[in-house]
KOLNU-331575 format. One record per residue (C-alpha): residue number from 1; residue in three letters; chain; z, x, y. Coordinates in steps of 0.1 Angstrom, whole numbers. Example, Ala and Ser with C-alpha at 12.3 -4.5 7.8 and 13.67 -1.06 7.14 Angstrom:
BEGIN
   selum   doza   kolmi      pz      px      py
       1    ALA       A      78     123     -45
       2    SER       A      71     137     -11
***
This chain:
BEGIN
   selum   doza   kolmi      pz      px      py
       1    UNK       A     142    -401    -480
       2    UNK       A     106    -385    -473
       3    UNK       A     117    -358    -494
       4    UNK       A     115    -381    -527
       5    UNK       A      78    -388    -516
       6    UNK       A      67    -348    -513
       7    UNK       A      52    -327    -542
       8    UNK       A      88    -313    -549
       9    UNK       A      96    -342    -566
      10    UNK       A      57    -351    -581
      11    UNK       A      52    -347    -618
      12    UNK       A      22    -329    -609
      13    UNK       A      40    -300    -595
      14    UNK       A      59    -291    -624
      15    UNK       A      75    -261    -610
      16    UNK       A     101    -276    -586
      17    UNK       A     128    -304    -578
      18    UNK       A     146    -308    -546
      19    UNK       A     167    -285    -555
      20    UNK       A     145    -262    -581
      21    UNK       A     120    -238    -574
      22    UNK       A     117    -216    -547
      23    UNK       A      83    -208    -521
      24    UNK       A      48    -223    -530
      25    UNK       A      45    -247    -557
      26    UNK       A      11    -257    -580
      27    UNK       A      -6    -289    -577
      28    UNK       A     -25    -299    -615
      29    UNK       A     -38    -332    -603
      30    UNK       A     -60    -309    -573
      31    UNK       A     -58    -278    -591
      32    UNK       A     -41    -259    -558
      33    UNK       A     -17    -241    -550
      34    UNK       A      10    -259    -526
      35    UNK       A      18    -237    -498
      36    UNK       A      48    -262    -484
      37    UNK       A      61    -285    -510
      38    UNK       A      84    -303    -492
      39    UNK       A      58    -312    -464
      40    UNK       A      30    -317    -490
      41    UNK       A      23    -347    -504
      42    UNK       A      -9    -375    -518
      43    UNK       A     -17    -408    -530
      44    UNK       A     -15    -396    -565
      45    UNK       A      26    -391    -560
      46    UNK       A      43    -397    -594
      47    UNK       A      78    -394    -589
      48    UNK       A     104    -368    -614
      49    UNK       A     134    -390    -604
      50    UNK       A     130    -419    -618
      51    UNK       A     107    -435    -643
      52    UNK       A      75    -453    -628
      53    UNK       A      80    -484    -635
      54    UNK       A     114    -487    -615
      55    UNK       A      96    -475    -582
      56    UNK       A      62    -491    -588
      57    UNK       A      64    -509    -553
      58    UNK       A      74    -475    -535
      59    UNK       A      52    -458    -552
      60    UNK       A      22    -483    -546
      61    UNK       A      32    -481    -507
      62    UNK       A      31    -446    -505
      63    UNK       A      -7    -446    -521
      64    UNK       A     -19    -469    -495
      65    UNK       A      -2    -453    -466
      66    UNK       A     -26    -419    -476
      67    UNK       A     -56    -434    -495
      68    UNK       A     -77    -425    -467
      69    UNK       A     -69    -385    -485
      70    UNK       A     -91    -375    -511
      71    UNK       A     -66    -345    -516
      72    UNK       A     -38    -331    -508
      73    UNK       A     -21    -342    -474
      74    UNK       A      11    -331    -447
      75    UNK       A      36    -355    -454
      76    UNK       A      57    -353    -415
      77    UNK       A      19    -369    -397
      78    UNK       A     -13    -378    -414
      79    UNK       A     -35    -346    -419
      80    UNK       A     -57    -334    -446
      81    UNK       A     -43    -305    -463
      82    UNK       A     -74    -282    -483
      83    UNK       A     -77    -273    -518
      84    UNK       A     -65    -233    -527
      85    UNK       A     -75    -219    -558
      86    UNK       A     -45    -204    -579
      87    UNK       A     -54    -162    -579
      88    UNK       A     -32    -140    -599
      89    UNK       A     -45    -110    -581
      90    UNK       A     -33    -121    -547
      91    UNK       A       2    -137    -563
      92    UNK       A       4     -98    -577
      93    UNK       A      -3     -79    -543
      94    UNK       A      17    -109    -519
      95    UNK       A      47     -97    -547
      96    UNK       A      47    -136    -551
      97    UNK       A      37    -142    -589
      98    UNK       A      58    -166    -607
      99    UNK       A      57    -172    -645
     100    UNK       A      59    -207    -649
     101    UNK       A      36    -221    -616
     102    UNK       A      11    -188    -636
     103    UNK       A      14    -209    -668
     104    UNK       A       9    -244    -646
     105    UNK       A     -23    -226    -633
     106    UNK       A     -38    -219    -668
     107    UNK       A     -31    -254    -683
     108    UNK       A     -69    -265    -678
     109    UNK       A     -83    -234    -684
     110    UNK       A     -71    -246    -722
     111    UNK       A     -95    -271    -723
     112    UNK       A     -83    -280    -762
     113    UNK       A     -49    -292    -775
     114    UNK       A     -31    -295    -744
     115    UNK       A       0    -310    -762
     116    UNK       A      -1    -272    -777
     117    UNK       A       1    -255    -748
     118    UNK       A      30    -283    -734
     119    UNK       A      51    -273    -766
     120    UNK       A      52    -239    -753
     121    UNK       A      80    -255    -730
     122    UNK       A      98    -265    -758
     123    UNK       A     135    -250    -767
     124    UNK       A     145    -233    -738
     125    UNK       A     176    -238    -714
     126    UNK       A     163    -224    -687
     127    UNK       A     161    -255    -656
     128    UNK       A     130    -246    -646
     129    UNK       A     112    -245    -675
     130    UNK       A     128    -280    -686
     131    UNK       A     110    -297    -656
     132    UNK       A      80    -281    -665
     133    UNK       A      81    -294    -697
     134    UNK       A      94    -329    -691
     135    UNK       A      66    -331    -662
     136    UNK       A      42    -322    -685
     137    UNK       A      50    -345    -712
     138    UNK       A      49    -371    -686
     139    UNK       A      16    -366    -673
     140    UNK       A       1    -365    -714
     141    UNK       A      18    -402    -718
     142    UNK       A       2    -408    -682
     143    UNK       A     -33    -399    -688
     144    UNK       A     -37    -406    -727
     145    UNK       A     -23    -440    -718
     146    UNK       A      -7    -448    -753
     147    UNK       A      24    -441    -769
     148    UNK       A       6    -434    -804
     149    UNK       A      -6    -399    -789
     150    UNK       A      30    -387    -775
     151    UNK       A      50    -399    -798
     152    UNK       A      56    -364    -816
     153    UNK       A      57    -347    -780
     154    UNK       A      88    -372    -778
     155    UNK       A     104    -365    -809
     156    UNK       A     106    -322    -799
     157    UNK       A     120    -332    -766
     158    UNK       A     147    -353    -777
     159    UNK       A     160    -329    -795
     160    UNK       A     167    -311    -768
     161    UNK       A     180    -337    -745
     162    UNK       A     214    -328    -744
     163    UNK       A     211    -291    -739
     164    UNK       A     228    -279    -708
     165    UNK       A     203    -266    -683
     166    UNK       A     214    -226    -665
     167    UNK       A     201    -214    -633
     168    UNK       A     197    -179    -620
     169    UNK       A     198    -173    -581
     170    UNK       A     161    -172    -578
     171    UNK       A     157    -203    -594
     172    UNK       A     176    -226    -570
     173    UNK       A     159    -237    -537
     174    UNK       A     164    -226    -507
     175    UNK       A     182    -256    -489
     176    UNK       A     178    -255    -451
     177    UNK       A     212    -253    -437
     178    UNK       A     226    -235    -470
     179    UNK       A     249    -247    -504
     180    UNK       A     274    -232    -522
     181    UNK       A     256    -220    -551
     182    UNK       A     281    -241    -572
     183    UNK       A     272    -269    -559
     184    UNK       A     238    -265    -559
     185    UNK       A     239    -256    -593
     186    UNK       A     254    -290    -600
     187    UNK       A     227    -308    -579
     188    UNK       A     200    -288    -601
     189    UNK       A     212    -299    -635
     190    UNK       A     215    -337    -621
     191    UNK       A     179    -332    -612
     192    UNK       A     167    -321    -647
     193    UNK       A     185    -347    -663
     194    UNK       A     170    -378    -644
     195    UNK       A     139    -359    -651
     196    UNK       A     149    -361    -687
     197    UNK       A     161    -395    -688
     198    UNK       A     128    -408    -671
     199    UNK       A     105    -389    -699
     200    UNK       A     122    -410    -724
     201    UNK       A     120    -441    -703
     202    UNK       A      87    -441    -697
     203    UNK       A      78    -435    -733
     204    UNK       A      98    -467    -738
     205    UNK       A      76    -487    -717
     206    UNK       A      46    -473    -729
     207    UNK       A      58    -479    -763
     208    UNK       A      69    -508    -754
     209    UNK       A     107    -500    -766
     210    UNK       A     129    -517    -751
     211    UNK       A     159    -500    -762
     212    UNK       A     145    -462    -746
     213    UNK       A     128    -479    -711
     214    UNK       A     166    -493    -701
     215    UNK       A     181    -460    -721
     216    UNK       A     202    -461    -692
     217    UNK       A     225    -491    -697
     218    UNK       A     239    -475    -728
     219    UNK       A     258    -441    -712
     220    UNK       A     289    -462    -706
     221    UNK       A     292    -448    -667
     222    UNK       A     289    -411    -677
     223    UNK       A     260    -414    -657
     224    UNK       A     270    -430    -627
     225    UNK       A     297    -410    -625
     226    UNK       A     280    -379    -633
     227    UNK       A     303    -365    -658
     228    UNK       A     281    -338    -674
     229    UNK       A     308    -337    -703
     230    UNK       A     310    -363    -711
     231    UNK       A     272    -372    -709
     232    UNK       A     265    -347    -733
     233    UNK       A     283    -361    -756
     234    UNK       A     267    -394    -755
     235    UNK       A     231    -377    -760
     236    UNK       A     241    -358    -788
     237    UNK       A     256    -395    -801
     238    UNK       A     222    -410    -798
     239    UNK       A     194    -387    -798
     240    UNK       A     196    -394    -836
     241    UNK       A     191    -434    -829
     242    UNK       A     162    -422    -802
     243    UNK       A     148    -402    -834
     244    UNK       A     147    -426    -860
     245    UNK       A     139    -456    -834
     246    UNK       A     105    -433    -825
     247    UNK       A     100    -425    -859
     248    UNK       A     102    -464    -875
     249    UNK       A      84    -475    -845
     250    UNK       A      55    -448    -854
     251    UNK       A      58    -457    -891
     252    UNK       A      53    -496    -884
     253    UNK       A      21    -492    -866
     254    UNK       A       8    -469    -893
     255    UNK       A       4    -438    -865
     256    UNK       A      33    -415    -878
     257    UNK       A      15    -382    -891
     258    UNK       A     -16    -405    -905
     259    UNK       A     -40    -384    -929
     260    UNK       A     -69    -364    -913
     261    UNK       A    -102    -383    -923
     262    UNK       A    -111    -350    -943
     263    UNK       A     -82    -350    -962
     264    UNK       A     -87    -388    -971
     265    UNK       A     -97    -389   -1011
     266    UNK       A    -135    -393   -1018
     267    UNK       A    -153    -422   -1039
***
């Protein structure tokens, strides 16, 4: 259970699941490298399982248990844990760099057009990179507060929804006790599609769709059961409803692709 309340399974450490991601782990709400993930955690905690609003009271108990943390803190007994800068340099000579927690580390050195540098993420299978980019997209909705600036970061992602996630070796944790590889292979794709799911559930209650934020009462038990199969067929049924729902939704409140004020015909 503590596990769910580490930085493995924190939006803000987009690099890693439970069962994703192997050695340290990057922290963009502190802007630090995470040593030990699954003893790391803070008040900020925004859980990858499930969308926010489901684990709102959790969440809020959490916050108060380690407000008395500016920053990061251990999660097994209450002890600050201090900021550490990201360095490529050291990453290079510790033979510890990693591409995607490098990316993670330049996010706010791009100080414009962030939803630029979170399309980057876009079209890939690759697990890892598919909680990056659902992390990311969930901290944009998070921060900008409003539907009307996500709404195209939606669209992209849906259309990826029901791609099948592959893992390499090196991309799997390393589960104390060992897996099968199989099986943790299974566990890993699970992982990316709650991630998935929860994206487009909390766009749904930011948007205030109800349809999206209980998306999950619609996959007929493929779900519950996970049944990857036959899952997959079931997004590919409705990412087109998702699509247009987003699109209609954008087009009522007169925020779907609206004309630049330059382009806007002069008197």
């Amino acid at each position: 259970m503590d596990a769910l309340f580490s930085c493995r399974n924190c939006i803000h450490n987009g690099s890693q699941t439970l069962t994703i991601g192997r050695g340290m782990g990057f922290c963009l709400k502190h802007d630090s490298v995470i040593w030990h993930p699954e003893d790391t955690t803070c008040k900020y905690l925004h859980r990858k399982d499930l969308p926010s609003f489901l684990v709102d009271e959790g969440i809020r108990e959490h916050a108060a248990e380690f407000a008395q943390f500016s920053g990061m803190a251990r999660l097994s007994r209450p002890e600050p844990i201090g900021r550490i800068r990201y360095s490529e340099k050291f990453c290079w000579e510790r033979k510890k760099f990693d591409p995607i927690i490098h990316a993670l580390a330049l996010y706010y050195r791009n100080d414009e057009k962030h939803w630029i540098f979170i399309q980057t993420f876009a079209a890939g299978v690759d697990g890892r990179r598919s909680v990056a980019y659902t992390s990311l997209i969930r901290r944009y909705m998070n921060i900008c507060e409003t539907w009307a600036n996500s709404y195209r970061l939606v669209l992209s992602f849906i259309q990826e929804i029901d791609s099948e996630p592959q893992f390499d070796e090196h991309s799997l944790a390393e589960i104390v006790g060992g897996h099968d590889q199989d099986e943790l292979r299974r566990e890993a794709l699970w992982d990316v599609v709650f991630c998935r799911l929860s994206t487009l559930q909390e766009y749904g209650w930011h948007a205030s769709l109800e349809d999206l934020r209980w998306v999950t009462d619609s996959l007929n038990g493929s779900l519950s059961n996970f049944d990857w199969p036959a899952l997959k067929r079931e997004l590919m049924e409705f990412k087109e409803t998702w699509t247009e729902e987003i699109i209609d939704h954008a087009k009522r409140n007169e925020v779907f692709f609206p004309i630049p004020t330059d382009d806007l015909p002069r008197e």
